[in-house]
C-alpha positions in Angstrom: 8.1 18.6 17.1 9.4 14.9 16.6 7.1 14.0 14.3 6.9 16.8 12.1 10.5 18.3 12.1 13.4 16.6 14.4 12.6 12.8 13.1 15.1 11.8 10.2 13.7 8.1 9.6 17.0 7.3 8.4 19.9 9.3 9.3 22.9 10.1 7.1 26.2 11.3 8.3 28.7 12.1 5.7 27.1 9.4 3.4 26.9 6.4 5.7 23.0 6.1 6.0 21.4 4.2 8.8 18.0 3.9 10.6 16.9 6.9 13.5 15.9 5.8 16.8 15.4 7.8 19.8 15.3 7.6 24.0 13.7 10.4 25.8 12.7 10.8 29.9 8.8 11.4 28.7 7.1 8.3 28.9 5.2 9.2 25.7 8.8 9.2 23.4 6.6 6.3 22.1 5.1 8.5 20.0 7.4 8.8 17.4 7.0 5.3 16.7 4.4 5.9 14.5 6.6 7.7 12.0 8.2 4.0 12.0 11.6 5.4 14.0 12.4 3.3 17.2 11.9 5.4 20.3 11.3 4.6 23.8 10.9 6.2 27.2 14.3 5.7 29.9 15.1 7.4 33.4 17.3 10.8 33.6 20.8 8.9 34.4 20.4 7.0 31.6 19.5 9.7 29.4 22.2 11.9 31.0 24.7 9.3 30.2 24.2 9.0 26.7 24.3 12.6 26.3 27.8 12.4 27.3 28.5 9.8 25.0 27.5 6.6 26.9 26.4 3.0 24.7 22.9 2.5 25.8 22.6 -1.2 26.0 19.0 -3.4 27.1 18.0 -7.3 26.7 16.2 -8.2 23.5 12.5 -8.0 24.4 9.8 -10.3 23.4 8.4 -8.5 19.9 4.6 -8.9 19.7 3.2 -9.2 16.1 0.2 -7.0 15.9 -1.6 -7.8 12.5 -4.3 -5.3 11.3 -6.9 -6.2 8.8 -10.1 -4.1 7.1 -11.1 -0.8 7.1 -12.8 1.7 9.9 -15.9 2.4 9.5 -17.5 6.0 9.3 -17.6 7.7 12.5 -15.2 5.8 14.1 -12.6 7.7 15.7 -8.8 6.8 16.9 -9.6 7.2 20.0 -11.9 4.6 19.8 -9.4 2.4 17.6 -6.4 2.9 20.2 -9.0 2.0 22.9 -9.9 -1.2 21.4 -6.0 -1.6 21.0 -5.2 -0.7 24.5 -7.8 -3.1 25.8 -6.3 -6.4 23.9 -2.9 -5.7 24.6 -3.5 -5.5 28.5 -5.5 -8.4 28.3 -2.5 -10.4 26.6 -0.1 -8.9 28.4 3.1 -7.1 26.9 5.0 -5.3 30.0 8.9 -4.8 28.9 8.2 -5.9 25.2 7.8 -4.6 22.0 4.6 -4.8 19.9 5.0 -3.9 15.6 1.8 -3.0 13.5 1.6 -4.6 10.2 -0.9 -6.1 7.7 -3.3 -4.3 5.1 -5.0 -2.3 7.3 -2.1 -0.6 8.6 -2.1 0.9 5.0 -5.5 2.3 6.0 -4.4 4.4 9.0 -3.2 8.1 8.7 0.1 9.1 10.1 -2.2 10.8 13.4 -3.8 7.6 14.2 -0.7 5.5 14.2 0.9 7.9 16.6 -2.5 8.2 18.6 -1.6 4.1 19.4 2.1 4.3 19.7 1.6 7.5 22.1 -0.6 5.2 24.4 2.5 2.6 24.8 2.7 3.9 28.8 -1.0 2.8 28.6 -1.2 -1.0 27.2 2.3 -1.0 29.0 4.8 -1.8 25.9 8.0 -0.2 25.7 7.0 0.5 22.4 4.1 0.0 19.8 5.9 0.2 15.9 5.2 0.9 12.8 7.1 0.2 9.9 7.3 2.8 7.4 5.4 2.8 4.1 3.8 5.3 1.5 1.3 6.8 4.7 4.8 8.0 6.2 6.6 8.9 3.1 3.5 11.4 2.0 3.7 12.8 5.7 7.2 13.6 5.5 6.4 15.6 2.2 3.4 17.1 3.9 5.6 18.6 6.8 8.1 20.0 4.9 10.9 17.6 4.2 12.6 17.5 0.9 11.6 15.2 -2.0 15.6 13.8 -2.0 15.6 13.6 1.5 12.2 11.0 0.7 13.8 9.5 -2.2 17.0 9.2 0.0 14.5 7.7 3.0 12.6 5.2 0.4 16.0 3.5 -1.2 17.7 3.1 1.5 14.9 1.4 3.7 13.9 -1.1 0.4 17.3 -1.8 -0.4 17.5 -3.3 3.4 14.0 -4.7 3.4 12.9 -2.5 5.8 9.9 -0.4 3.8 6.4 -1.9 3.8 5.2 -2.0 0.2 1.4 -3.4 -0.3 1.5 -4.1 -4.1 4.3 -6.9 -2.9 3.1 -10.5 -1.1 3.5 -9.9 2.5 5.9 -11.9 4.2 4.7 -13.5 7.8 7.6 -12.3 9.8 8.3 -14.2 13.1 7.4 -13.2 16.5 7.2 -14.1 20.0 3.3 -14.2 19.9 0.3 -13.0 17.8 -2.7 -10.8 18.0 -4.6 -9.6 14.9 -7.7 -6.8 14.8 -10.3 -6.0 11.8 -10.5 -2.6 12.3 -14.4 -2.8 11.0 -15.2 -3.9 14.2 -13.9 -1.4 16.1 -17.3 0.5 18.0 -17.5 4.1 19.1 -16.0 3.9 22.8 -15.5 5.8 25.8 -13.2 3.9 28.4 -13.3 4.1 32.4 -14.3 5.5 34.7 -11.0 5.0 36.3 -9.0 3.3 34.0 -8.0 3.5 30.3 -8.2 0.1 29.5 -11.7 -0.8 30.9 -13.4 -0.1 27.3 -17.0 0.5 27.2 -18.9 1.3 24.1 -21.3 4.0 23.5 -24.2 1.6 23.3 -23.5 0.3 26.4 -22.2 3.3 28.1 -25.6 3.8 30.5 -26.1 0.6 31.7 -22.6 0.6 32.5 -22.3 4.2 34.5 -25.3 3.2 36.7 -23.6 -0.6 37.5 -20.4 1.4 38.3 -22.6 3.3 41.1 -23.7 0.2 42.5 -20.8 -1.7 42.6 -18.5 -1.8 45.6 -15.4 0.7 45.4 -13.1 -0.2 42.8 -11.5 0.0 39.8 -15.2 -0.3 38.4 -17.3 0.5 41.4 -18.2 3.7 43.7 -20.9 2.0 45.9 -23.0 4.8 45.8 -26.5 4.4 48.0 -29.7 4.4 45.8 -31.0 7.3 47.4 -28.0 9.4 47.1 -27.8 8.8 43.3 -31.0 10.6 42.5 -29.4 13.7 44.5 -30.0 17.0 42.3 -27.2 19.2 43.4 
């Protein structure tokens, strides 16, 4: 419902335009990020206070600058994309900060693959995973129904403040507090587990990996089931 019909990408009230954001007490608000409007998850007070007309105030994170290059290959899905993701960003660690999307191959993900990644923020534990908005998100918003001024409307006012991603323009290397980068060619088919979303295995691998998890002591990767007992038939 966020994506397709409450988001407004830029709001505007009696003629002042300005950018839409959003809080919510799902952990998975994150989601809208994809449609390149600022949402994150908070607790019940907090979200009870600014329904009665509270400022909502929080430090300035760290932002993460997540550059995406190439193309995904046939077959691959984004599940197996956000996977990949989700494994990189726990490895480098990006608890309490933002992480934005940008380079060429962001151009190259649908508006459902982008919100696949910014969904799994509670996952790679950001409080949010962004994406600017560009011509992907302006067709989407035509696709679910919203007016060609209200697009127009969306498209000016985010170019006139720098804020819409064009491709045919040089890219300018913004600043951040660190950087990751990802050819999305070599992103495999992937499964993760099998306890956690972040331990990535790929499909080629998947066997050899199910029967070491058996083995293994108990833990995160391990069930340290007996030889005997793992050629049971039930």
């Amino acid at each position: 419902v966020n994506l397709e019909y409450l988001g407004r990408v830029v709001f505007n009230t009696n003629g002042l335009l300005y950018p839409d954001s959003v809080v919510g007490t799902d952990s998975h608000t994150t989601m809208i990020d994809g449609l390149g409007v600022a949402g994150w998850g908070v607790g019940g007070i907090e979200a009870e206070a600014a329904m009665l007309g509270q400022p909502m105030s929080m430090v300035l994170p760290g932002v993460v600058g997540f550059k995406l290059t190439g193309t995904l290959n046939n077959g691959v899905t984004a599940t197996d994309l956000v996977l990949t993701v989700t494994q990189i960003l726990r490895k480098h660690g990006v608890v309490g900060k933002f992480v934005e999307f940008y380079g060429d191959g962001m151009g190259e993900l649908s508006l459902a693959d982008r919100a696949t990644i910014a969904n799994m923020s509670p996952e790679y534990g950001a409080t949010m995973g962004f994406f600017p908005v560009d011509h992907v998100t302006l067709q989407y918003l035509r696709l679910t129904g919203r007016s060609d001024e209200t697009v127009k409307m969306i498209e000016a006012y985010l170019r006139a403040n720098k804020l819409f991603v064009d491709y045919n323009e040089p890219q300018i290397e913004r600043s951040y507090s660190s950087y990751l980068e990802l050819d999305l060619s070599s992103v495999e088919p992937c499964i993760s587990g099998p306890k956690r979303p972040h331990d990535r295995v790929t499909l080629k691998e998947m066997k050899s990996d199910w029967h070491a998890c058996l083995d293994n002591k108990v833990g995160f990767k391990g069930f340290a089931i007996p030889k005997e007992k793992q050629e049971k038939v039930v």
